[in-house]
C-alpha positions as CSV (number, residue, x, y, z in Angstrom):
1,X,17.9,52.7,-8.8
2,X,16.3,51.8,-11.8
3,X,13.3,53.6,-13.3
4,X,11.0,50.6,-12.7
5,X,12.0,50.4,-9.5
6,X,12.0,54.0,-8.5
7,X,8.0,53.8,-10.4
8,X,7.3,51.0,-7.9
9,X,8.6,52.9,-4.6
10,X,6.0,55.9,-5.6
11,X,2.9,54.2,-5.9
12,X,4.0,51.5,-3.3
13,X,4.6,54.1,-0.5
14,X,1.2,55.9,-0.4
15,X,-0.7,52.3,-0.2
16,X,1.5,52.1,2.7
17,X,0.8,55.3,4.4
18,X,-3.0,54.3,4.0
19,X,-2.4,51.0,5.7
20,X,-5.3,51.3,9.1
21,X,-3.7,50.1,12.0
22,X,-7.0,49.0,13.5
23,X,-7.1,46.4,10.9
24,X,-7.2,42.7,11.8
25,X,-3.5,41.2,9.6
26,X,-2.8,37.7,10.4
27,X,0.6,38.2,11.6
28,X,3.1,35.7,13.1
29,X,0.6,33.5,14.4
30,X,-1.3,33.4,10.6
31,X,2.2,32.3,9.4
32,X,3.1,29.7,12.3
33,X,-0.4,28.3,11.5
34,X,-0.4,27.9,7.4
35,X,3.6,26.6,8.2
36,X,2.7,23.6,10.1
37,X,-0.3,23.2,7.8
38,X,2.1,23.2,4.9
39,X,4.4,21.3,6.9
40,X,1.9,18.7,7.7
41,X,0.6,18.1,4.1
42,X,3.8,17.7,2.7
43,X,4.6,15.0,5.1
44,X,1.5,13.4,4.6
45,X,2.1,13.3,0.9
46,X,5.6,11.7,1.3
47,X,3.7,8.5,3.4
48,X,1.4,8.1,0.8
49,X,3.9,7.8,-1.9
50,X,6.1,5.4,0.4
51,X,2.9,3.3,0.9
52,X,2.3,4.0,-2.5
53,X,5.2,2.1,-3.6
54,X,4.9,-0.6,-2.0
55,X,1.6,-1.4,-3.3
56,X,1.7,-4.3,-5.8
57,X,-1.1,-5.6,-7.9
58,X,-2.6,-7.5,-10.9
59,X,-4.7,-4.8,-12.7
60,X,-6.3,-7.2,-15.3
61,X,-6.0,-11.4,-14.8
62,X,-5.3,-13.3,-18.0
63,X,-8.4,-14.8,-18.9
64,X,-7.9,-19.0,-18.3
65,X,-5.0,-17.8,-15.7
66,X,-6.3,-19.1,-12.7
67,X,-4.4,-17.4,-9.6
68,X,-2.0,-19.6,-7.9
69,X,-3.6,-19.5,-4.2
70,X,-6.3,-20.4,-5.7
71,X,-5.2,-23.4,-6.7
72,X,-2.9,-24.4,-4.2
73,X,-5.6,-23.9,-1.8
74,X,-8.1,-25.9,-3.3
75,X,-5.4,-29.1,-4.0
76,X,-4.8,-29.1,0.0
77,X,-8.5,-29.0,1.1
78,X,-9.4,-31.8,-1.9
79,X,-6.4,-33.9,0.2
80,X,-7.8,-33.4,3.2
81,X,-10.6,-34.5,1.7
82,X,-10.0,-37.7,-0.1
């Protein structure tokens, strides 16, 4: 053993001995529940980015640009029209 090491063990092993076995520790069932939180927000966050990616806009039209529904919608209602 090292010297850090063996300097670790002896202050390590007297917090130990003071450990109160009447105290309230969140155990197995602490663990099981911050798991399948973990679990569930990593999940969660792998959607999102599929949905992210599929996400396709136009942040800014060019001015004068008009959009090409737009237009193609108005031409068919002006023939129905006419």
């Amino acid at each position: 053993m090292s010297a850090t090491s063996t300097l670790a063990m002896t202050h390590l092993v007297p917090l130990a001995k003071d450990l109160d076995e009447n105290k309230v520790t969140p155990g197995v069932l602490g663990f099981i529940v911050f798991a399948v939180i973990g679990a569930a927000v990593w999940l969660l966050m792998k959607s999102m980015n599929k949905h992210m990616k599929r996400v396709n806009f136009e942040e800014a039209p060019e001015p004068g640009k008009a959009p090409a529904t737009a237009s193609a919608e108005g031409t068919k209602s002006e023939e129905r029209t006419a």
